[in-house]
DSSP file (Angstrom, degrees, kcal/mol; ACC not computed):
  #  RESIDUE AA STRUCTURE BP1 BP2  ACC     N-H-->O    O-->H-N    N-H-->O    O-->H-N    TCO  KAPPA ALPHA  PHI   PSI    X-CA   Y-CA   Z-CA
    1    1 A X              0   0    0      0, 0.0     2,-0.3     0, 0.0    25,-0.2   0.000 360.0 360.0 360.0 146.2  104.0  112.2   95.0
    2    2 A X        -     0   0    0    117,-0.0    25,-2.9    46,-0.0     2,-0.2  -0.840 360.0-123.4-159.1 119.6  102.5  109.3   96.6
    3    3 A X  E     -a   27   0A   0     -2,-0.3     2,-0.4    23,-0.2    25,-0.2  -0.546  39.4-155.9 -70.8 153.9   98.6  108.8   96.4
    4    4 A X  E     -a   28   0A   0     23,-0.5    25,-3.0    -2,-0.2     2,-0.4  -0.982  25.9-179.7-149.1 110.8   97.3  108.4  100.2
    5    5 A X  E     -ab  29  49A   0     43,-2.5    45,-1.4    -2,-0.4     2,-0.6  -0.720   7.1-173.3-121.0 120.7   94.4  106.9  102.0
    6    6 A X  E     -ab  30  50A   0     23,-0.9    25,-2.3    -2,-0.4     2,-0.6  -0.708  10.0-169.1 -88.8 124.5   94.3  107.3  105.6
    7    7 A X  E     +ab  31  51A   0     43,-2.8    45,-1.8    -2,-0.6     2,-0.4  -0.896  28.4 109.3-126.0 116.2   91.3  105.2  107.3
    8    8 A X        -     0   0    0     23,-2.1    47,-0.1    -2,-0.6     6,-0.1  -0.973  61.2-117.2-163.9 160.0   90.3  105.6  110.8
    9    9 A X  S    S+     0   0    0     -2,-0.4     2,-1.2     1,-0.1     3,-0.1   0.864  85.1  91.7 -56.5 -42.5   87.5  106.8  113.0
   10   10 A X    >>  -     0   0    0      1,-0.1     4,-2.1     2,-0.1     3,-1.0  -0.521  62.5-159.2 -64.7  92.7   89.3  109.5  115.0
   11   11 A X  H 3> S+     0   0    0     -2,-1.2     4,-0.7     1,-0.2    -1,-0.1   0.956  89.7  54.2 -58.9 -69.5   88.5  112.7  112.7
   12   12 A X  H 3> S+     0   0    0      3,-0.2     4,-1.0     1,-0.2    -1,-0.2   0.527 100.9  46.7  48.2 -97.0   91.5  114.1  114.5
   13   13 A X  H X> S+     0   0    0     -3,-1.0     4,-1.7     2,-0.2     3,-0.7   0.958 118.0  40.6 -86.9 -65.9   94.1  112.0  114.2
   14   14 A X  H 3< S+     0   0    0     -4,-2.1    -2,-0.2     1,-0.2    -1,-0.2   0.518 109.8  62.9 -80.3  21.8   93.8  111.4  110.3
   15   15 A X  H 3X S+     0   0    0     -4,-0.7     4,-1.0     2,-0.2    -1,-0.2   0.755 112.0  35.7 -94.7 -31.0   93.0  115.3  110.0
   16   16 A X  H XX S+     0   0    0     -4,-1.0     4,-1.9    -3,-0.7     3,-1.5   0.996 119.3  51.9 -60.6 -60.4   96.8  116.1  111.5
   17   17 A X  H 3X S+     0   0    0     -4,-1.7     4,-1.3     1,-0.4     5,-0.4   0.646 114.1  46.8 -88.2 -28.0   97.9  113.1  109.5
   18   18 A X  H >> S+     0   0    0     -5,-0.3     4,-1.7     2,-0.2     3,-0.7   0.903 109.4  44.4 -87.0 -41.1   96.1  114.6  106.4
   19   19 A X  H <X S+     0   0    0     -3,-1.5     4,-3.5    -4,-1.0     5,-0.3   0.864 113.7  58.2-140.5 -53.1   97.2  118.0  106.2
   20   20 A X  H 3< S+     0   0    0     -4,-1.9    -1,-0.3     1,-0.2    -2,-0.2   0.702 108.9  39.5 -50.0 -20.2  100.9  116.7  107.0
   21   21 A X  H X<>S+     0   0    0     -4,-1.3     3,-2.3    -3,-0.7     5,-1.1   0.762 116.5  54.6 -82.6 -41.6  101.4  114.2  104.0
   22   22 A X  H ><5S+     0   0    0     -4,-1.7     3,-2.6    -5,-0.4    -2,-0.2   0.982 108.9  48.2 -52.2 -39.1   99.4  117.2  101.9
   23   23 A X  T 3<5S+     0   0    0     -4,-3.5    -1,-0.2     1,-0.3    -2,-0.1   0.840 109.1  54.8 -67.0 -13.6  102.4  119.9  103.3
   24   24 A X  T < 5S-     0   0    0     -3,-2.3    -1,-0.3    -5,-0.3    -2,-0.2  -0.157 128.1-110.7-114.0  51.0  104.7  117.2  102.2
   25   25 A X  T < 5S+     0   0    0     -3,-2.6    -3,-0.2     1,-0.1    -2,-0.2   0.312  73.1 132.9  27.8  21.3  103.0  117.4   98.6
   26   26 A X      < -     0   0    0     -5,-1.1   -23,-0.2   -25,-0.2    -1,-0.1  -0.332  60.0-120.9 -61.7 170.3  101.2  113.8   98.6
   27   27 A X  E     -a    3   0A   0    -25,-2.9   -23,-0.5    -2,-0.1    -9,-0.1  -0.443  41.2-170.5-115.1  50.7   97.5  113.7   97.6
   28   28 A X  E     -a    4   0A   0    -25,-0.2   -23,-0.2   -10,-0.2     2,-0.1  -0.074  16.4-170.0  26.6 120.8   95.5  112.2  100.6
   29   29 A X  E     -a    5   0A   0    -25,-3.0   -23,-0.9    11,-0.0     2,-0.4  -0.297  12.0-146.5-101.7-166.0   92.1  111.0  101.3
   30   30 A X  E     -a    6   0A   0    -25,-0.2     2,-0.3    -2,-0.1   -23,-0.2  -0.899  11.2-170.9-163.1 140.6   90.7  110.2  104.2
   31   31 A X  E     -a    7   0A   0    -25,-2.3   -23,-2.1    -2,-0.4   -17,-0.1  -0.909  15.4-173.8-113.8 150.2   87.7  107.4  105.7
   32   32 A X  S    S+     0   0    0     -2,-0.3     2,-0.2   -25,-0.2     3,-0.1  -0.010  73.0  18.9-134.0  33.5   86.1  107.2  108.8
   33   33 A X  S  > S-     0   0    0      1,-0.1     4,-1.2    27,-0.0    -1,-0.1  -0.834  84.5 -90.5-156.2 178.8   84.2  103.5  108.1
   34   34 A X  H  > S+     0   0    0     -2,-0.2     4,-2.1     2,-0.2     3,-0.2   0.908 120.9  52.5 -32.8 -70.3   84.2  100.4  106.0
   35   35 A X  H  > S+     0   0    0      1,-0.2     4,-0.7     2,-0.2    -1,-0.2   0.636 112.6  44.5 -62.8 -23.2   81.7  102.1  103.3
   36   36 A X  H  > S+     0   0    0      2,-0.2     4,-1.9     3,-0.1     3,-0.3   0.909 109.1  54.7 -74.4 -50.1   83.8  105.1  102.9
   37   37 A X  H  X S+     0   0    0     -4,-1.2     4,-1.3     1,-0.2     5,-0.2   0.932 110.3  48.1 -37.8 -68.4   87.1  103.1  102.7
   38   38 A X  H  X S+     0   0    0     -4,-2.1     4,-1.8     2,-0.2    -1,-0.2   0.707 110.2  53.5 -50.4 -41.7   85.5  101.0   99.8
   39   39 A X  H  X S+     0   0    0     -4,-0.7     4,-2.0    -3,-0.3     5,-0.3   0.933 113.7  40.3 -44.8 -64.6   84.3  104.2   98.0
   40   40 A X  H  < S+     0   0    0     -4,-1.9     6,-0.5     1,-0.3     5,-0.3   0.653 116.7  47.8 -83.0  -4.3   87.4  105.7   97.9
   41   41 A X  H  X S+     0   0    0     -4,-1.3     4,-2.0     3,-0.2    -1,-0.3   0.881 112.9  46.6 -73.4 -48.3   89.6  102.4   97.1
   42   42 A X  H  < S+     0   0    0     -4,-1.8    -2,-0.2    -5,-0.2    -3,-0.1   0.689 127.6  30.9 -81.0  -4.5   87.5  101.2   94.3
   43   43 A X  T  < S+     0   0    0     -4,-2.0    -3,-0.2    -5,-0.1    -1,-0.1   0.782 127.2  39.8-114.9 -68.4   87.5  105.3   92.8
   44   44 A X  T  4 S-     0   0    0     -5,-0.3    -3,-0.2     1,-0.1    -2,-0.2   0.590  83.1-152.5 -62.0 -20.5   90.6  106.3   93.9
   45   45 A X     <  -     0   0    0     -4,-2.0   -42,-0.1    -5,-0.3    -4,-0.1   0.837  22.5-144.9  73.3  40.4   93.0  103.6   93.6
   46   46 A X        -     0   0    0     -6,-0.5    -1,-0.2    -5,-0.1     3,-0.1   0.032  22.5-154.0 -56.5 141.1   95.4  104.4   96.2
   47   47 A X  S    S+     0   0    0      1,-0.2    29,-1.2    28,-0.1     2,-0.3   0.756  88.2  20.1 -86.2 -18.3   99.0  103.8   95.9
   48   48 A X  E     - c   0  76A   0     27,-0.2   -43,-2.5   -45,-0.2     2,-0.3  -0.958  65.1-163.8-144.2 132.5   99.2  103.5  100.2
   49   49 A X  E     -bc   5  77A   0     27,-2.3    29,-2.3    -2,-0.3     2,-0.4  -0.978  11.3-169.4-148.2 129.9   96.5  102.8  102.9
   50   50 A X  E     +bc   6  78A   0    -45,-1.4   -43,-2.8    -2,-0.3     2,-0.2  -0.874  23.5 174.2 -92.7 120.1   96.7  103.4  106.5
   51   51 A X  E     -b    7   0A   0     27,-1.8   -43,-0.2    -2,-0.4    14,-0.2  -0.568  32.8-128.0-144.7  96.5   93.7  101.6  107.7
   52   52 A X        -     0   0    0    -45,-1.8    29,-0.3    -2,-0.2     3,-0.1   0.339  17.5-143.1   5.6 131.6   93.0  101.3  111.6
   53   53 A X  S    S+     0   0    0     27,-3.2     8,-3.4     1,-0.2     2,-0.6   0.961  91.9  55.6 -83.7 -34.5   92.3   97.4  112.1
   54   54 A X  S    S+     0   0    0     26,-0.4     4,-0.2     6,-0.2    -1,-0.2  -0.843  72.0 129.7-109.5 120.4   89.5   98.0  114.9
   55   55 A X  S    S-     0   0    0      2,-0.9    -1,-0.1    -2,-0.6     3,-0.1   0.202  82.3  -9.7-116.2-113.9   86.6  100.4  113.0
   56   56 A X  S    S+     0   0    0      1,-0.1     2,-0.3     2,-0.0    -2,-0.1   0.550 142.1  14.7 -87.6   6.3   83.2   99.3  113.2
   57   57 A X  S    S-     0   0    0     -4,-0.2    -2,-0.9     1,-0.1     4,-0.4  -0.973  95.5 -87.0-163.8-173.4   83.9   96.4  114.5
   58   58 A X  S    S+     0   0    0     -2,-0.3    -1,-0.1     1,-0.2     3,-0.1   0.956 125.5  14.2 -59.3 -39.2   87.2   94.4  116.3
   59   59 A X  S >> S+     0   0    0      1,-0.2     3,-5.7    -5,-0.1     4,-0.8   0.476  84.0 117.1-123.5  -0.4   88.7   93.3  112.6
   60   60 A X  H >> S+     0   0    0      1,-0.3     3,-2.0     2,-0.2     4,-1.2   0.831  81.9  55.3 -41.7 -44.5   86.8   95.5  109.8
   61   61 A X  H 3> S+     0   0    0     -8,-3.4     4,-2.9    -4,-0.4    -1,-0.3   0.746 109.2  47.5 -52.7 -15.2   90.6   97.2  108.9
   62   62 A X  H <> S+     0   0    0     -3,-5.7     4,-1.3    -9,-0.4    -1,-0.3   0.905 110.9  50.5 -88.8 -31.7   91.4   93.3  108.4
   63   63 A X  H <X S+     0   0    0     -3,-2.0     4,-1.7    -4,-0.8    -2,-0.2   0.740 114.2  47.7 -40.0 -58.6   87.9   93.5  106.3
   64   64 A X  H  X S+     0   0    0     -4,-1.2     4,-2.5    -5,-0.2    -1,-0.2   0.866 106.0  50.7 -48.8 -77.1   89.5   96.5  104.5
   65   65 A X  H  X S+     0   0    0     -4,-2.9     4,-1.0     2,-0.2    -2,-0.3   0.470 107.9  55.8 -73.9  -3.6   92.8   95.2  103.7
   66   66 A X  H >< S+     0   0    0     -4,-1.3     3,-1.3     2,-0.2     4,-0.3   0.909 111.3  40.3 -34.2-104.9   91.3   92.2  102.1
   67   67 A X  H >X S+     0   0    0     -4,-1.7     3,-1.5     1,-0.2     4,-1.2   0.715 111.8  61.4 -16.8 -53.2   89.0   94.0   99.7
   68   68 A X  H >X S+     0   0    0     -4,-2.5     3,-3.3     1,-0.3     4,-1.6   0.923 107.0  47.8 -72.2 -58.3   91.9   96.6   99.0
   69   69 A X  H << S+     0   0    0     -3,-1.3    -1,-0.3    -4,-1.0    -2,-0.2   0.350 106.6  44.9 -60.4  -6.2   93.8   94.1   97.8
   70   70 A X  H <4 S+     0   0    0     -3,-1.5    -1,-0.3    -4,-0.3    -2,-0.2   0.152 119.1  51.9 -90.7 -14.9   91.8   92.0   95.4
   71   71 A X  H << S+     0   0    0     -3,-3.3    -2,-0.2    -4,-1.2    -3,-0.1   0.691 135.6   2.7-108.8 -10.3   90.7   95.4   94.1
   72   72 A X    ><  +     0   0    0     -4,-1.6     3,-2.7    -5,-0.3    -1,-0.2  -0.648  68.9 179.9-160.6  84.9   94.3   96.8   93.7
   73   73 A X  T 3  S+     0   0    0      1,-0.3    -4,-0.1    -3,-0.1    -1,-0.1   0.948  76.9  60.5 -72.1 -26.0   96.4   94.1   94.6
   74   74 A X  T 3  S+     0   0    0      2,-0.1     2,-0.6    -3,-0.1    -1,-0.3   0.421  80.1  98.3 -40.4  -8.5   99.5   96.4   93.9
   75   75 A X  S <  S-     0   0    0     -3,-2.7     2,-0.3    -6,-0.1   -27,-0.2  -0.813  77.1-116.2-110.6 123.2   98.6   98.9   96.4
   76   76 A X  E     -c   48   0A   0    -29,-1.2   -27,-2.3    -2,-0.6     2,-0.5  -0.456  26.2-167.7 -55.7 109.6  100.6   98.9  100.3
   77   77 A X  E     +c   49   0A   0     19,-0.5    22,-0.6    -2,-0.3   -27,-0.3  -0.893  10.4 177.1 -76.8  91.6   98.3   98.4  103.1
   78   78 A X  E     -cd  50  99A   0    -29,-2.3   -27,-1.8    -2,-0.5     2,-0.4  -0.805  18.9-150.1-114.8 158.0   99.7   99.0  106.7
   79   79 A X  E     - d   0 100A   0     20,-2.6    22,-3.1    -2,-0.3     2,-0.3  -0.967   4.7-149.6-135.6 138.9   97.2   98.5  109.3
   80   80 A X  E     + d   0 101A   0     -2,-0.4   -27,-3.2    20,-0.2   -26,-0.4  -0.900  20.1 168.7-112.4 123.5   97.4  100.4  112.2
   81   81 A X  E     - d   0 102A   0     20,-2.5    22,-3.0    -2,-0.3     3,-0.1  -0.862  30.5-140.4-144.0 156.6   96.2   99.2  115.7
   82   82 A X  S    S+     0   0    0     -2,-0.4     2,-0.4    20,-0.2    20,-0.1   0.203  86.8  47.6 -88.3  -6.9   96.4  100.2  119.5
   83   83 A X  S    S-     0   0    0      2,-0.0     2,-0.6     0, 0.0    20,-0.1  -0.973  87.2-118.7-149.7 143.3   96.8   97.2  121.0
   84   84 A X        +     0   0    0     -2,-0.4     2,-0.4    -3,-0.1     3,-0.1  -0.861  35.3 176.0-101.5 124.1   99.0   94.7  120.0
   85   85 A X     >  -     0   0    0     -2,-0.6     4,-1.7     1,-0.2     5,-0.2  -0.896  32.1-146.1-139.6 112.4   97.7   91.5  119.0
   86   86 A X  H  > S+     0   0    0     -2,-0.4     4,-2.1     2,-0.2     3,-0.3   0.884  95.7  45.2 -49.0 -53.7   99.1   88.3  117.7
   87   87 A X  H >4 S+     0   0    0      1,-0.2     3,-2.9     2,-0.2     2,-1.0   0.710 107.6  49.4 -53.5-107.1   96.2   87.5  115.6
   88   88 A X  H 3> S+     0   0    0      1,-0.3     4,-2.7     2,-0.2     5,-0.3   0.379 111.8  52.2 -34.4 -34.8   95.6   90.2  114.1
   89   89 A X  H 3X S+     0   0    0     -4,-1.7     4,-1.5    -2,-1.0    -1,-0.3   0.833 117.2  41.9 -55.9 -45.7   99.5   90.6  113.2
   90   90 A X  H <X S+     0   0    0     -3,-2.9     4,-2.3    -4,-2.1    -1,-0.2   0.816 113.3  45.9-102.3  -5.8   99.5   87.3  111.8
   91   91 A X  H  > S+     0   0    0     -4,-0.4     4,-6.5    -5,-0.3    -2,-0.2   0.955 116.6  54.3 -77.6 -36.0   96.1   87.2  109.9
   92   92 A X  H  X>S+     0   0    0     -4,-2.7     5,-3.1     2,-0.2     4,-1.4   0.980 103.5  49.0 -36.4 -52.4   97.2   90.8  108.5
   93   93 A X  H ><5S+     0   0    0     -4,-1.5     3,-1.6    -5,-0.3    -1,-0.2   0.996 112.1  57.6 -79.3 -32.0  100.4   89.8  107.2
   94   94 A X  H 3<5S+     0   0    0     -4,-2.3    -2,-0.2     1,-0.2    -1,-0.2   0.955 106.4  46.0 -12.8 -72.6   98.1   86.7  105.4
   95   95 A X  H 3<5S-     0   0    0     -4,-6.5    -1,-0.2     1,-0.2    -2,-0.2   0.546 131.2 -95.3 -93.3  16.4   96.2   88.7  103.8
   96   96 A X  T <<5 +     0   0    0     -3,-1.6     2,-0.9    -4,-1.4   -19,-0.5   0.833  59.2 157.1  99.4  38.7   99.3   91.3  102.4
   97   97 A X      < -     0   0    0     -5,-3.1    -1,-0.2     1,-0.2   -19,-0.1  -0.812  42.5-139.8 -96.3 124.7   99.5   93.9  104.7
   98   98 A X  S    S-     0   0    0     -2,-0.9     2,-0.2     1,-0.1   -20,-0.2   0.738  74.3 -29.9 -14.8 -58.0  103.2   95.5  104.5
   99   99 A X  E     -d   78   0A   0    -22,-0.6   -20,-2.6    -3,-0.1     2,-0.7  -0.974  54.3-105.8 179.8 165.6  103.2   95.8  108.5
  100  100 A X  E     -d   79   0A   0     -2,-0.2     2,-0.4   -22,-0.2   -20,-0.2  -0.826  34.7-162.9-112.4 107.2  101.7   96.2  111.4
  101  101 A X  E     -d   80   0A   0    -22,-3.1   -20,-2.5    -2,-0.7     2,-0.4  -0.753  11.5-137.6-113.2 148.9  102.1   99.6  113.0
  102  102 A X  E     -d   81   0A   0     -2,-0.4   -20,-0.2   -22,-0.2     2,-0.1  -0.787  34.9 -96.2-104.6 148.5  101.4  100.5  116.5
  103  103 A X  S    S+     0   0    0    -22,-3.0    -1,-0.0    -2,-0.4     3,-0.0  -0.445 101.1  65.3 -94.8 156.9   99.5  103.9  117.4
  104  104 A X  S    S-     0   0    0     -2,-0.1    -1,-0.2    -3,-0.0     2,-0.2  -0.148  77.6-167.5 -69.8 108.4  100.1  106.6  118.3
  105  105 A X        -     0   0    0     -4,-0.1    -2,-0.1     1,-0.1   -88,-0.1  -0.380  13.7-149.6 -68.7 123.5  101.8  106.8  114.6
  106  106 A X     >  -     0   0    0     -2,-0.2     4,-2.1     1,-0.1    -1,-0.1  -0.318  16.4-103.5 -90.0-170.3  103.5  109.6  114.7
  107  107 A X  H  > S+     0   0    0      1,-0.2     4,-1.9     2,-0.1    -1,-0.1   0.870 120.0  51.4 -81.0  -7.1  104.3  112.1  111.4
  108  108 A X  H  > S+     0   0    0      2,-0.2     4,-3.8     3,-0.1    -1,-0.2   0.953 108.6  52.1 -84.4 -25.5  107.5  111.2  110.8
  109  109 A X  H  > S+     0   0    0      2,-0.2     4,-2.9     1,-0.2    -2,-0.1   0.937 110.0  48.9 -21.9 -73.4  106.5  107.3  110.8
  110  110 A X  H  X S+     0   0    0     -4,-2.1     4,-2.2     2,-0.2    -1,-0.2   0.847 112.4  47.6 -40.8 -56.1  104.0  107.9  108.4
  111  111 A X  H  X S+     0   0    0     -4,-1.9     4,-2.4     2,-0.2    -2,-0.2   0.874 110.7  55.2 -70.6 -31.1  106.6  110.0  106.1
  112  112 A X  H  X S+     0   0    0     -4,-3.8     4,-1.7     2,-0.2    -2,-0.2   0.934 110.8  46.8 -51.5 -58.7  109.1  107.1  106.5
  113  113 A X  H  X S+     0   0    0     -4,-2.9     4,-3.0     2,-0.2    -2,-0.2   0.812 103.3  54.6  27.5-112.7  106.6  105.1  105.3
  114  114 A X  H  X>S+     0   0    0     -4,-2.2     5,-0.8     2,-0.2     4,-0.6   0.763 112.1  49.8 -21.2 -64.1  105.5  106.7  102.6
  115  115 A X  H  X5S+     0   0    0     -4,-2.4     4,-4.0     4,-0.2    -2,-0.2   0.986 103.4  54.3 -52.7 -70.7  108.9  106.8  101.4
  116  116 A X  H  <5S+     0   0    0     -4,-1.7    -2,-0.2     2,-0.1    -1,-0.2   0.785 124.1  23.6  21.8-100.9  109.6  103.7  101.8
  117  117 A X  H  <5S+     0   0    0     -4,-3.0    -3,-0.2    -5,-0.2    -2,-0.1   0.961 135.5  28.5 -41.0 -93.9  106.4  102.4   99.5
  118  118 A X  H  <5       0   0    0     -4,-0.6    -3,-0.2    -5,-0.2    -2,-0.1   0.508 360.0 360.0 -39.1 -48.3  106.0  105.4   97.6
  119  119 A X     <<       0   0    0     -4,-4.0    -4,-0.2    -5,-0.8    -3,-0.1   0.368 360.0 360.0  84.4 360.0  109.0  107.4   97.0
């Protein structure tokens, strides 16, 4: 079982995305900003983070995956985006994110994933 935090804006998308990792017995959190994200990295200590790149702003997810890593540098970032963009791609894999996945992520993506990382 595979600690989870899924961060994006779209209540939605990471509420499907939630309730599918749970059915596939992971523990999953979920953010919908920067300040939430931060909360729940620096308390929860997630073993995987899905983190939208464009949030409150164009790069906050790059913002994100900084911080997450300097607070748990162990932990797999993949940053998830809508648009494909060479910057972003290449300052992401800089700053240690795993990969750059393009939405719509579906759930078996996510579980592949998950494996992957996780187990």
């Amino acid at each position: 079982m595979a600690k989870i935090l899924l961060i994006d804006d779209e209540p939605d998308v990471i509420e499907f995305q939630k309730k599918y990792l749970e059915r596939r017995k992971h523990s999953v959190s979920t953010a919908a900003n920067t300040p939430e994200a931060m909360e729940r990295i620096k308390t929860e200590s997630p073993d995987v983070i899905f983190c939208d790149v464009r949030l409150e702003t164009d790069t906050a997810g790059l913002e994100i995956l900084a911080q997450a890593k300097k607070i748990i540098p162990n932990t797999i970032v993949y940053l998830v985006t809508g648009l494909t963009d060479k910057e972003i791609e290449e300052k992401g894999s800089a700053l240690g994110a795993k990969e750059i996945l393009i939405k719509p992520l579906t759930n078996e993506i996510l579980a592949q994933k998950v494996q992957e990382t996780a187990g």
